[in-house]
C-alpha positions in Angstrom: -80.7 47.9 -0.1 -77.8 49.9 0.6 -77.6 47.7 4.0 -77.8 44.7 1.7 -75.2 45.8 0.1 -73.0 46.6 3.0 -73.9 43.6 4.4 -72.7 41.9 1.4 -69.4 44.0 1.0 -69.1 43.3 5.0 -69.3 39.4 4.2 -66.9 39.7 1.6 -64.7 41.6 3.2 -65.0 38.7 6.3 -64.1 36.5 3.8 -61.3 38.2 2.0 -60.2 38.8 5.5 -60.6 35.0 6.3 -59.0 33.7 3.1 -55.6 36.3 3.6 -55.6 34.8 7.1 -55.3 31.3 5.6 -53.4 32.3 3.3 -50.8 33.8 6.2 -51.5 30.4 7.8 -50.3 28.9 5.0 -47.2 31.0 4.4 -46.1 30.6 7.8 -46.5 27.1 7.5 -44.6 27.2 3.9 -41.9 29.3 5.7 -41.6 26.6 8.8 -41.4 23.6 6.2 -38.9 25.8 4.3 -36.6 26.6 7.5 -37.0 22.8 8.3 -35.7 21.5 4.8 -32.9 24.4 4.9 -31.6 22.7 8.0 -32.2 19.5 7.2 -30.0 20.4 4.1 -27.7 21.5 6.0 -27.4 18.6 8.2 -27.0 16.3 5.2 -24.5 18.9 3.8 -22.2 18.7 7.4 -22.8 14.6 7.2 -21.4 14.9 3.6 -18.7 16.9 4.5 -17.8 15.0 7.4 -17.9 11.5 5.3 -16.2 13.0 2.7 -13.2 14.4 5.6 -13.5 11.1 7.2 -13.0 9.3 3.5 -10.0 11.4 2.4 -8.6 11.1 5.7 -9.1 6.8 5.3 -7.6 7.2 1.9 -4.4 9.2 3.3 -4.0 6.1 5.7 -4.7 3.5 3.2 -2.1 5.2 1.2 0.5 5.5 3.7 -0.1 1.6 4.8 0.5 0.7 1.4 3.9 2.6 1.4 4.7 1.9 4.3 4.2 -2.5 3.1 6.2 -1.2 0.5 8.9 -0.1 1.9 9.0 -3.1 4.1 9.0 -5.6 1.7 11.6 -3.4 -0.4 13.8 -3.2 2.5 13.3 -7.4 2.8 14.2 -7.7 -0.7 17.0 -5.7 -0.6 17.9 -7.9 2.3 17.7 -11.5 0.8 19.4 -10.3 -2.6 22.1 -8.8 0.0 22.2 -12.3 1.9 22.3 -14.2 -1.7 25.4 -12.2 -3.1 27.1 -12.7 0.2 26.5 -16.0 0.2 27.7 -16.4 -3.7 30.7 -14.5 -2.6 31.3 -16.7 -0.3 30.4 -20.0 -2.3 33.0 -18.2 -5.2 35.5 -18.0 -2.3 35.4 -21.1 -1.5 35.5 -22.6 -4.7 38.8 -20.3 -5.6 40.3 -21.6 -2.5 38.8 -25.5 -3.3 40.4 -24.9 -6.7 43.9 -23.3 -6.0 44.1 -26.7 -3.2 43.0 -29.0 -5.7 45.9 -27.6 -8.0 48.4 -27.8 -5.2 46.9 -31.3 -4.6 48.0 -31.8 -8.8 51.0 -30.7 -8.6 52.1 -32.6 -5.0 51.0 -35.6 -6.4 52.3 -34.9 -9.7 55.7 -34.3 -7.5 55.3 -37.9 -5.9 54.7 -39.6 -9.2 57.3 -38.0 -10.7 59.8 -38.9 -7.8 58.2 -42.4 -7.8 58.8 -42.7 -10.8 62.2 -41.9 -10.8 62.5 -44.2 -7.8 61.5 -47.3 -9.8 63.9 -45.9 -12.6 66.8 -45.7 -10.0 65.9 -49.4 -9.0 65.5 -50.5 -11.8 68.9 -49.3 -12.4 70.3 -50.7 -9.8 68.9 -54.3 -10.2 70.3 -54.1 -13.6 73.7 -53.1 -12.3 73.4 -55.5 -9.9 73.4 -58.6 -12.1 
């Protein structure tokens, strides 16, 4: 009986023995799937931080294209509005100088009407004091 029951205590102590062993199986298996995810994780982590690097770095240039479009159409604008006042400056020029002859114009022919004028008065005049 007593070998029975060592017998018996042997067995279950081949099977405590067998199911710690699985269980150590298991752990170690646990721990490898464990290690595995961690640098998985970590993978996705450095592909995260890289996109998000990679992103802020596309946004920076995205920004500083926009600027820069900016700046170039400003400086175009500034441009043609500088072109248009020239160009009204000189159209206001030109009319002064269009206007100032015209008077001139007025005031020579004004001048030749008034001396033709006189002229037919003179003859006039002088066909009378002729008769």
């Amino acid at each position: 009986m007593l070998r029975q029951h060592i017998q018996s205590t042997q067995e279950n102590v081949n099977t405590k023995d067998t199911f710690i062993k699985d269980c150590q199986n298991k752990v170690k298996e646990l721990l490898i799937a464990l290690n595995r995810s961690k640098d998985e994780n970590d993978d996705i982590t450095m592909k995260l931080q890289n996109t998000k690097k990679e992103y802020e770095k596309r946004i920076i240039e995205l920004q500083e294209n926009h600027t820069n479009e900016l700046s170039q159409v400003d400086s175009k604008v500034r441009k043609a509005l500088l072109l248009r006042d020239e160009t009204i400056k000189e159209y206001k020029t030109k009319l002064y100088e269009a206007e100032h002859k015209f008077l001139e114009a007025e005031e020579v022919l004004s001048s030749i009407n008034n001396d033709i004028s006189d002229k037919r008065v003179e003859d006039r005049r002088m066909k009378t004091n002729k008769y």
